[in-house]
C-alpha positions in Angstrom: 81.6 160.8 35.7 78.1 161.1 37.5 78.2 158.2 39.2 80.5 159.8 41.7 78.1 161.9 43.4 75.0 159.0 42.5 76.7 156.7 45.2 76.1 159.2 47.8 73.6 161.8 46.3 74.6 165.0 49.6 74.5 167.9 48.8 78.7 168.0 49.5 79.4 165.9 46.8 76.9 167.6 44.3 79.2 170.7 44.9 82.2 168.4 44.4 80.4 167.1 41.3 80.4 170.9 40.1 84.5 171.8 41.0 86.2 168.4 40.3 84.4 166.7 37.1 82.3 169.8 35.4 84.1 170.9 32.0 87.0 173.7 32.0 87.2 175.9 28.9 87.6 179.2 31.1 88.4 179.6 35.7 85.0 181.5 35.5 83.5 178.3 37.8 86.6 178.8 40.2 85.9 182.4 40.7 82.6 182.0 40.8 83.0 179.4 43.4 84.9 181.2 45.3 82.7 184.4 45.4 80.2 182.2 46.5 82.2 181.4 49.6 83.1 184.8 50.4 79.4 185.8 50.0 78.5 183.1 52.7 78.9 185.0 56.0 76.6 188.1 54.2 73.5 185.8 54.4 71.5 187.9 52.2 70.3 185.1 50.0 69.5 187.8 46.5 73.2 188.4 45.2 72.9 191.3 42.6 75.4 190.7 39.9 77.0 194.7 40.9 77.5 192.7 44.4 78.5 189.3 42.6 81.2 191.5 40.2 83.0 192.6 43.3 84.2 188.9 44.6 84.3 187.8 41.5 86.4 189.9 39.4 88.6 190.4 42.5 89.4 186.2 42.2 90.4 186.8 38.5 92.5 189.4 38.9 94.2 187.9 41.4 95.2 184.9 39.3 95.7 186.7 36.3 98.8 188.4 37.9 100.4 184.8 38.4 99.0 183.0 35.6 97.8 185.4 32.4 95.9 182.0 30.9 92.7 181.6 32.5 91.1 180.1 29.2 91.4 177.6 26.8 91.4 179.0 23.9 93.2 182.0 22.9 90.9 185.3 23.1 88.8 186.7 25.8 87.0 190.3 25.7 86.4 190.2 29.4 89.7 189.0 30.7 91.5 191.6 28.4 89.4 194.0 30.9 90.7 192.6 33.8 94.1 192.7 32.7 93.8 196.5 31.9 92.8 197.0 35.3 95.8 195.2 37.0 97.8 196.9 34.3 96.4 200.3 35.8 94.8 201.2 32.1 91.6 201.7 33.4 89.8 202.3 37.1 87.9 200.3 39.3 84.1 201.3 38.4 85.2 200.6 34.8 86.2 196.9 35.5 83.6 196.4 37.3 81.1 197.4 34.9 82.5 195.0 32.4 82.4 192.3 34.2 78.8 192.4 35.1 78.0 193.5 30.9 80.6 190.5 30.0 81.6 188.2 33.0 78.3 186.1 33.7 77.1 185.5 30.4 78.1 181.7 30.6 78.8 180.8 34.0 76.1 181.1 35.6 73.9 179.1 33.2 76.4 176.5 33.4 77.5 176.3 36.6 75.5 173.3 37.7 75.5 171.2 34.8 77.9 168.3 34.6 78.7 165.8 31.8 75.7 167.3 29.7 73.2 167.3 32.5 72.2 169.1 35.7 73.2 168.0 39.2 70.5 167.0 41.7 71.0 170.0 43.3 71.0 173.6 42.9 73.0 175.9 44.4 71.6 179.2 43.6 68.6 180.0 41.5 69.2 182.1 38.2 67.2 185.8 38.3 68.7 188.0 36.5 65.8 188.9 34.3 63.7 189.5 37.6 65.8 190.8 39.9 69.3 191.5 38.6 71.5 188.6 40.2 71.4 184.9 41.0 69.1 183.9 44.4 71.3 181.5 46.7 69.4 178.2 48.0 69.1 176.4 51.4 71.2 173.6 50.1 74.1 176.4 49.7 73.6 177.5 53.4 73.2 173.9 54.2 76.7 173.4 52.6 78.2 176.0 54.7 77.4 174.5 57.9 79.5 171.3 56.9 82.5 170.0 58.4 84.0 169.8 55.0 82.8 173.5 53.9 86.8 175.2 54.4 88.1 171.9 52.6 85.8 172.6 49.6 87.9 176.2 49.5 91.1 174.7 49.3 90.2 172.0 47.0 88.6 174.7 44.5 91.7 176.7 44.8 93.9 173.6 44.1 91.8 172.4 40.8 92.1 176.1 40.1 95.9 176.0 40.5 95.6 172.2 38.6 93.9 174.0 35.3 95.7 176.8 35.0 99.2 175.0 35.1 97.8 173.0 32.6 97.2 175.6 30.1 100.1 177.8 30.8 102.3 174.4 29.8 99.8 173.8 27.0 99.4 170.4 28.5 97.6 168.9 25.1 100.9 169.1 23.5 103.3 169.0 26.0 103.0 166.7 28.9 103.5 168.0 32.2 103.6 165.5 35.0 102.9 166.1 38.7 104.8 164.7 41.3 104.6 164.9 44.8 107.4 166.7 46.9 106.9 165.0 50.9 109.0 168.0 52.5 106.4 170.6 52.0 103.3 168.4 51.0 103.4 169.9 47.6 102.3 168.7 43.7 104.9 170.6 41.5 105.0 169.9 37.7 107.4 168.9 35.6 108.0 169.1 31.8 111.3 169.2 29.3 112.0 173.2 30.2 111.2 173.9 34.5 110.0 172.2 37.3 107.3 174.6 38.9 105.6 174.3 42.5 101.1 174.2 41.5 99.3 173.7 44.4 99.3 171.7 47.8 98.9 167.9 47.8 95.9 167.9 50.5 94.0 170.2 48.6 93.9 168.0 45.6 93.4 165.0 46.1 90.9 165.5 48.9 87.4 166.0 47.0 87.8 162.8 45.0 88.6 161.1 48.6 85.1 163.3 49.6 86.9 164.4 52.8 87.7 160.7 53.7 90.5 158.8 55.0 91.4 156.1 52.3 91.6 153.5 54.7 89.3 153.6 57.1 86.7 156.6 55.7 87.1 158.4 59.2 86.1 162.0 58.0 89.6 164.4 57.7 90.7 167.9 57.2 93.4 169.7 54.9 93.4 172.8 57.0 96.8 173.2 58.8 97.2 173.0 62.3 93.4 171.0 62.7 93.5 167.9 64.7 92.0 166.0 62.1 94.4 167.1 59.7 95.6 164.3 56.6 98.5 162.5 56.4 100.3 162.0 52.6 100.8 158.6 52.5 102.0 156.4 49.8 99.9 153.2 48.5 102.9 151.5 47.8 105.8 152.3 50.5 108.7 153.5 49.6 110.8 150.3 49.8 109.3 149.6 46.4 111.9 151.5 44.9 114.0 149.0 45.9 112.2 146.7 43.8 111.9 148.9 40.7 113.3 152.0 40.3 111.0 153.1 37.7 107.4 152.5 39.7 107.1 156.1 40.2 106.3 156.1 44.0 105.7 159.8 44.0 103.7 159.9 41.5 100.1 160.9 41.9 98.8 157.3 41.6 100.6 156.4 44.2 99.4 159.1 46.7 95.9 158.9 49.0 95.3 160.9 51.9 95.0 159.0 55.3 94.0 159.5 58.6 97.2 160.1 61.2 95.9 156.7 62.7 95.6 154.5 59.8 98.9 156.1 58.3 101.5 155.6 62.0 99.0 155.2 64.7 99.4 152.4 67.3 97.9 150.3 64.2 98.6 152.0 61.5 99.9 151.2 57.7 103.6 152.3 57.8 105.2 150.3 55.1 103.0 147.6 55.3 101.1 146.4 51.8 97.6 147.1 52.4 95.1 144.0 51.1 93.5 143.5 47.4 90.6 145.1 48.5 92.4 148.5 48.6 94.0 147.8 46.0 90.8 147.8 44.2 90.0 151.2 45.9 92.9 152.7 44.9 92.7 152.0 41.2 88.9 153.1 41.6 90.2 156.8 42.9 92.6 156.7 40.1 89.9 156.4 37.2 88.1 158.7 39.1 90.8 161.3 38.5 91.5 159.9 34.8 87.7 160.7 33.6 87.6 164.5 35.2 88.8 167.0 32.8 92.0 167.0 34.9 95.7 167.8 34.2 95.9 164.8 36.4 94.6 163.0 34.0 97.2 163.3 31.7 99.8 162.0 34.5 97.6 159.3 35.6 97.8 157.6 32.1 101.7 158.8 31.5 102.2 156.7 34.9 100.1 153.7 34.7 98.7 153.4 30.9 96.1 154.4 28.4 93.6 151.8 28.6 92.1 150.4 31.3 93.2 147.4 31.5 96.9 148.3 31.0 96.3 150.1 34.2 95.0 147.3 36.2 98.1 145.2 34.6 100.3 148.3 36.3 98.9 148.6 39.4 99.0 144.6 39.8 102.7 144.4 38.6 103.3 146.7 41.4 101.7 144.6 43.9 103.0 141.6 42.7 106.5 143.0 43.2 105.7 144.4 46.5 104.6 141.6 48.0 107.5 139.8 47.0 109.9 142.3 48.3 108.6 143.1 51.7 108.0 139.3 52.1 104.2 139.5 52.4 103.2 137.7 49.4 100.1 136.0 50.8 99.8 137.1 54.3 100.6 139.7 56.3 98.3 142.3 54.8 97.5 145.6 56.3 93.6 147.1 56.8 91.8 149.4 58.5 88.7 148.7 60.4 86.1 150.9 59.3 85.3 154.5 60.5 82.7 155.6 58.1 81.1 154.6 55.3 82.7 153.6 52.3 82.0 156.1 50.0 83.2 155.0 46.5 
């Protein structure tokens, strides 16, 4: 879905383009991602890939020991290699040799493309043929000096987390839904067999928010203990239960991050019904998280429908009954007066 990072064109939401919305047949982005972070602080801006390997394989490894999927399909020379290694059936120098002979061979070429075409901006510079590892760009420095650049971490772990979950429960042909837990601010799945903890709810939902409060697009953080740090608030408060027990309240459609001031400052939301307008917004994030390759995705249409306009037709039944319950059917509505700009 390029027009998510065509709205605002920064170089943050390129890289968001590249984590959230770029295709997942292997975690090879993830943990190259995530190597790229670690490499950050080294400043040296030629990575060799012997330098790259060590981050990199040390991400897969490290996820192979909780999830053993970290593919689509069902085969994997390369990952085989990594799992003799955390199996103790061959050394360190070994491993590592493999995965700069088998590791790279995709990722890096694809890395930056998106739906088919390449991102407006590039994040490292491809020179393996000329000297042996991948050249990283001002726009990747640039990213680091962000407000949002520790978000981006948690939110690549989180997709991470999201994918993998997805393909351990063989999501394609048998649904797992996510659902929101409020005590510990967590998305656990949930199919037929076990209910299993994936990933926090900050973390996930914050790139397709672009580091954003939903209401009022005051810039927010998912790191623990930071001022700034979001509140999990529900769209739809949860009085709506009392109005239907089977709007699923929380469910991921339901859930946006929020500033602590929009959510229960002096002004804030609490279980007031926020106005059409947001309304609109929300059902905007949703498709946003419907057309990534998501295990989202699959939730978001389980909860609200499978086309769009049966979605619209859910989210408005919702409203509709909302209103009507908390007495606000026509007036009354809550907003947020503007801290940013509005961003999708």
């Amino acid at each position: 879905m390029s027009r998510f990072y065509e709205i605002e064109p920064t170089i943050e939401n390129y890289w968001r383009a590249i984590v959230l919305f770029g295709r997942n047949t292997a975690s090879y982005k993830f943990a190259l991602a995530n190597s790229l972070y670690d490499l950050y602080e080294n400043k040296n801006t030629l990575i060799t890939l012997d330098e790259l390997a060590v981050p990199f394989a040390s991400h897969l490894c490290d996820h192979l020991k909780k999830h053993p999927k970290q593919i689509a399909g069902n085969k994997s020379q390369f990952l085989n290699q990594l799992k003799n290694y955390n199996d103790g059936k061959i050394g360190k120098d070994v491993m590592l040799n493999q995965t700069v002979k088998l590791g790279f061979n995709n990722v890096i070429d694809a890395f930056h493309n998106v739906h088919g075409a390449e991102i407006g901006s590039r994040f490292f510079i491809d020179e393996r043929k000329t000297n042996g590892g991948i050249r990283l760009t001002d726009d990747f420095y640039k990213l680091g000096e962000l407000f949002q650049f520790h978000n981006l971490q948690q939110e690549t772990e989180a997709r991470w987390n999201l994918v993998e979950s997805a393909w351990e429960n063989n999501i394609s042909r048998n649904l797992m839904l996510v659902e929101y837990e409020d005590k510990n601010k967590m998305l656990f799945g949930v199919n037929s067999i076990r209910r299993t903890t994936i990933t926090s709810a900050r973390s996930a939902l914050n790139g397709y928010q672009k580091g954003r409060c939903f209401y009022c697009y005051k810039e927010i953080s998912t790191i623990p203990g930071t001022q700034d740090l979001a509140d999990v608030d529900h769209f739809f408060p949860h009085k709506l239960k009392m109005c239907d027990n089977n709007k699923p309240i929380d469910g991921v459609a339901n859930l946006v991050l929020s500033c602590q001031e929009c959510n229960r400052g002096v002004n804030g939301k609490f279980d007031r019904l926020p106005t059409t307008e947001l309304l609109e917004r929300l059902f905007t994030r949703n498709e946003y998280l419907i057309t990534s390759h998501h295990p989202l995705r699959e939730t978001l249409i389980a909860q609200t429908g499978m086309k769009v306009s049966k979605r619209q037709g859910y989210l408005q039944e919702a409203y509709n009954c909302a209103s009507i319950y908390l007495g606000s059917f026509g007036k009354d509505k809550w907003y947020a007066k503007p801290q940013g700009m509005s961003i999708f």
